[in-house]
TIGU-644048 format. One record per residue (C-alpha): residue in three letters; x negated, y negated, z. Coordinates in steps of 0.5 Angstrom, whole numbers, plus 500, padded with zeros to 3 digits. Example, Ala and Ser with C-alpha at 12.3 -4.5 7.8 and 13.67 -1.06 7.14 Angstrom:
BEGIN
ALA475509516
SER473502514
REM end
This chain:
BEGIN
UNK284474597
UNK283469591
UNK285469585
UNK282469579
UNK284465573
UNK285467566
UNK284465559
UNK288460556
UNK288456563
UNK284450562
UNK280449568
UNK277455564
UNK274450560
UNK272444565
UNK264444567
UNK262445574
UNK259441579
UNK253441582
UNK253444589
UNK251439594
UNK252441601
UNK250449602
UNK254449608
UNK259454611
UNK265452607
UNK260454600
UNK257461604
UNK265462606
UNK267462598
UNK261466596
UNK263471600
UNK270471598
UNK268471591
UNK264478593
UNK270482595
UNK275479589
UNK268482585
UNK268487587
UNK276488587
UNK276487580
UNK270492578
UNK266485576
UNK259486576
UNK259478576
UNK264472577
UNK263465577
UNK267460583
UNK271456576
UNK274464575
UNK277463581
UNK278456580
UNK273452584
UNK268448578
UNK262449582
UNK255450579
UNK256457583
UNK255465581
UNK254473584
UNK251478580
UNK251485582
UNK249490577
UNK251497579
UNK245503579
UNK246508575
UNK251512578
UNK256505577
UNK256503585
UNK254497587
UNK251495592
UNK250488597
UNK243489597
UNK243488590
UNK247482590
UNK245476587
UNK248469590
UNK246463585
UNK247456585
UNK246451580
UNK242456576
UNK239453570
UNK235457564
UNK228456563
UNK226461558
UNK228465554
UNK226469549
UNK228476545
UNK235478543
UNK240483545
UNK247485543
UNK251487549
UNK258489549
UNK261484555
UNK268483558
UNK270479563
UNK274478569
UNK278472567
UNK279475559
UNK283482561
UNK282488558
UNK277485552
UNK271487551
UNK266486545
UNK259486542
UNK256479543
UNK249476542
UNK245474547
UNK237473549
UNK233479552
UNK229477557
UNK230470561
UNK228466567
UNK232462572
UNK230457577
UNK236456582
UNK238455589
UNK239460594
UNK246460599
UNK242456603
UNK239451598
UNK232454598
UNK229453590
UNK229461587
UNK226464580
UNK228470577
UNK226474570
UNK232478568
UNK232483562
UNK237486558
UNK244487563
UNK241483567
UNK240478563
UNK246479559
UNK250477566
UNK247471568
UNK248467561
UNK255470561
UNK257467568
UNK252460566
UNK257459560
UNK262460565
UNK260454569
UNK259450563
UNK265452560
UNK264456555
UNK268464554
UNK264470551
UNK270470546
UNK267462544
UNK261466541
UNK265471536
UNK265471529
UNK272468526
UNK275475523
UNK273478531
UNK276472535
UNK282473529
UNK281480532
UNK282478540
UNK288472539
UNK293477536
UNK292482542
UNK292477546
UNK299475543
UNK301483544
UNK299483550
UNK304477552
UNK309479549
UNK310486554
REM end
C-alpha cells in the first residue's frame, strides 16, 4: 500500500505537474490512492500526499450515515477553479496533517473544469463540503496545507501540539 507523507516533509510543498499521459501506470496510482483513502478515513487525497507531484485528486464524500461509496467517488486530473463565489467556514483535517482539525475559510460554491482518468475534459459545481474538499486537495497540488491559512495565535496553536506530539 502506499505511504502517505506527513507534515513537515518538504515534498509537501512542491507543485505538481500536470499530467500528460492518462495510461495505466496513471489509473493504477488512482486506484492505489483509492484504497489508502479509504484505509485512513480521507474523504480526499492527492497524488503529492503519497509522494508522487502530479496534478491528480480523489474525493469521495460520505452519505449521510459517514459510508462511502465507489460510485460517488471522484477522480480529477489537472483541475483548475474557474469560479468561485460565497464563502463558508469549514472545520478541515488532513491526512498528511494527523489528528489537527481547524476551522478554515473557504469559498461556497465553485466550479471546476478537469480531466477524467482517461483525459477526457470534465466540469463540475461543488457547494459546501464538496467545495470545501476540492479547494483543500487543489492546494495540495500547489503546495499549500490548510494549516498555511491559520491566523498566527492558531498556527501558534498547531506547532506546539505538533511539537507534543513529537516528543511521545
Amino acid at each position: 500500500m502506499l505511504e502517505v507523507i506527513t507534515y513537515p516533509n518538504p515534498l509537501l510543498r512542491q507543485i505538481s505537474k500536470s499530467v500528460e499521459v492518462f495510461d495505466k501506470g496513471l489509473h493504477t496510482l488512482l486506484d492505489e490512492m483509492y484504497e489508502v483513502m479509504l484505509a485512513k478515513n480521507g474523504v480526499g487525497i492527492s497524488a503529492i500526499q503519497v509522494a508522487k507531484p502530479i496534478r491528480a485528486l480523489l474525493i469521495c464524500i460520505p452519505d449521510e450515515d459517514g459510508n462511502q461509496h465507489k460510485e460517488d467517488l471522484l477522480e480529477v486530473i489537472n483541475p483548475k477553479i474557474i469560479e468561485r463565489d460565497g464563502e463558508i467556514l469549514f472545520n478541515e483535517g488532513c491526512l498528511s496533517v494527523p489528528e489537527f482539525y481547524e476551522e478554515i475559510k473557504r469559498a461556497s460554491n465553485i466550479k471546476i473544469a478537469y480531466q477524467d482518468r482517461y483525459g477526457n475534459p470534465q466540469e463540475i459545481v461543488a457547494q459546501d463540503y464538496l467545495a470545501v474538499a476540492f479547494q483543500h486537495e487543489i492546494d495540495h497540488l500547489n503546495g499549500v496545507l490548510f494549516i498555511d491559512k491559520l491566523s498566527i495565535v492558531k498556527r501558534k496553536k498547531f506547532e506546539k501540539e505538533l511539537k507534543q506530539r513529537q516528543k511521545h
